[in-house]
N, C-alpha and C positions, 0 to 999 in steps of 0.2 A: 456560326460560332455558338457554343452550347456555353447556356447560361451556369452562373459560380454555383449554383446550386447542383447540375447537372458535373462540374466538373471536380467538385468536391462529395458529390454520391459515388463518381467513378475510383475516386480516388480512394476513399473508404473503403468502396467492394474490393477493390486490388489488396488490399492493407489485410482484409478480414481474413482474404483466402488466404495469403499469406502467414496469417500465424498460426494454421491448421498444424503448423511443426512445432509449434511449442504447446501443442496436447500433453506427451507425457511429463514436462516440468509442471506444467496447473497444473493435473494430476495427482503429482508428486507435493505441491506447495499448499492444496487442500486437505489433501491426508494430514500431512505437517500441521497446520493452522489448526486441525481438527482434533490431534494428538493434544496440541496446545491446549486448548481449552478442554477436554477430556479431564487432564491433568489436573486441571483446576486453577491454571493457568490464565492467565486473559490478554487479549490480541491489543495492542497501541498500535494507533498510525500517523505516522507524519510526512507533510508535505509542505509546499507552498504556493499561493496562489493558486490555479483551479487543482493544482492535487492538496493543496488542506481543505477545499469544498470536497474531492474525492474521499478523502481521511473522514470528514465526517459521515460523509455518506456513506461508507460504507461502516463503518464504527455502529452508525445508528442501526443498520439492515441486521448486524450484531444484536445491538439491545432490543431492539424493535421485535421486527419478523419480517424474516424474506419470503420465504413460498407459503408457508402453513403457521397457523395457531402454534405456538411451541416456549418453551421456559424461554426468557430473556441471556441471551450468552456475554460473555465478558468483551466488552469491547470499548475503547476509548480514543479520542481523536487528540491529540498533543496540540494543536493548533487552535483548540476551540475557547480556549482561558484567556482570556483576552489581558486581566490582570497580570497572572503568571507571565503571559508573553513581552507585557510593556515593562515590568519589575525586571525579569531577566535581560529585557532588551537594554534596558537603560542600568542596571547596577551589573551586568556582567559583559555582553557582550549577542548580536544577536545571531551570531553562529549558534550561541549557547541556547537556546530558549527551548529547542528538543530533549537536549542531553540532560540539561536539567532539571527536565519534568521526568525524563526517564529514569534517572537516576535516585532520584526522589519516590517515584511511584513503581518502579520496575520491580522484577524480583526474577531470582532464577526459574526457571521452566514457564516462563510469558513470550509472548512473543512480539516481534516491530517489525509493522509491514511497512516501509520505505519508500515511497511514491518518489519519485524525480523523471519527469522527461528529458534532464540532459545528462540524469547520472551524477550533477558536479554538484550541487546542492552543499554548502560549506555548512549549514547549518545539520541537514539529513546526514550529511557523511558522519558530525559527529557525533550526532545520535546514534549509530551503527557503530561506528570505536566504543562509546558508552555501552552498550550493548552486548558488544563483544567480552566487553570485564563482565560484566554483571551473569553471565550467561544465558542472554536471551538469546533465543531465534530471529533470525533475521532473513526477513523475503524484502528485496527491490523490486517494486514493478521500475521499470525501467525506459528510457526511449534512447534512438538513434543508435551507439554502439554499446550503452550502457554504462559508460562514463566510469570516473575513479568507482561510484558505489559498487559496479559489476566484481570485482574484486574484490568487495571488503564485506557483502555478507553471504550468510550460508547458501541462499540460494537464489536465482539472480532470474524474471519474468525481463526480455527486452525485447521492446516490438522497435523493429528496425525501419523504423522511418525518418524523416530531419521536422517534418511539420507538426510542432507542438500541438497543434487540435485535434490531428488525429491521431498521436500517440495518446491525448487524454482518451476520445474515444472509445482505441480500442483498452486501455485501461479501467474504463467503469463495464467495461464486457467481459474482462480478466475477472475485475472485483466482484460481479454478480453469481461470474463462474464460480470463485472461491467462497464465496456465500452457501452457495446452492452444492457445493461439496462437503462443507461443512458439514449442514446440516443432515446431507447422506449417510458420512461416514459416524454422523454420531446417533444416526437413529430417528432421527427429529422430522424429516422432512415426510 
């Protein structure tokens, strides 16, 4: 019997080959992200639980630097105000705590990248209707079928697996991907 480490390494490689088909939407959602911020635009992300640890990580790889030395790009994580989140949780509502940060900070030609691995995220979905008024962009990484979110923004990243760990996985290998496209198509890298 091959040990949980061995059986969750196998299951991962199955997973990676796997999403070798959703090459041209990254592709497509890093051009996009890159237009975004080009514009002058800046990228929000929201999640929960290890995708608001995703949202920040990647938000930072934004203001930070992913591959090389390079200006700071516009990037923010909805999940990391911890104020904002307890204020909106308890005087509105905590579906509300995205939409209201969006809606407040957003602006047209920005973008919201949408983390959810079941897709159903009541709070993510209505940060994406928020979104939608406002005219942001909207990319879901996404797990299993892609849930309500699949459907409700512009473009929709779903690694088709059921096991929450490893759709985060292959999600911060999405997010590095979108990273390191970013900074391709803007020059930087």
């Amino acid at each position: 019997m091959s040990s949980l480490f061995l059986r969750n390494l196998d299951e991962h490689l199955q997973l990676m080959t796997a999403l070798r088909t959703l090459e041209p939407q990254v592709q497509a959602a890093g051009q996009r992200l890159a237009a975004v911020l080009s514009g002058g635009g800046k990228l929000m992300f929201c999640g929960n639980g290890g995708s608001a640890a995703d949202s920040q990580h990647l938000a930072s790889e934004l203001t930070g630097r992913f591959i090389k030395d390079r200006r700071p790009l516009a990037g923010l994580a909805l999940s990391t105000d911890s104020s904002a989140l307890s204020c909106i949780g308890n005087d509105y509502s905590f579906d509300d705590v995205f939409a209201r940060q969006l809606e407040g900070l957003g602006r047209a030609g920005d973008g919201l990248v949408a983390i959810s691995t079941s897709g159903n995220s009541r709070n993510v979905i209505r940060a994406v209707e928020a979104a939608g008024r406002l005219g942001i962009f909207t990319l879901g990484l996404l797990g299993r079928d892609g849930g309500q979110l699949l459907g409700l923004c512009d473009l929709g990243l779903v690694v088709p697996h059921s096991v929450t760990a490893r759709i985060q996985e292959a999600h911060i290998l999405i997010g590095h991907t979108l990273c390191g496209l970013i900074e391709a198509e803007m020059g930087l890298a």
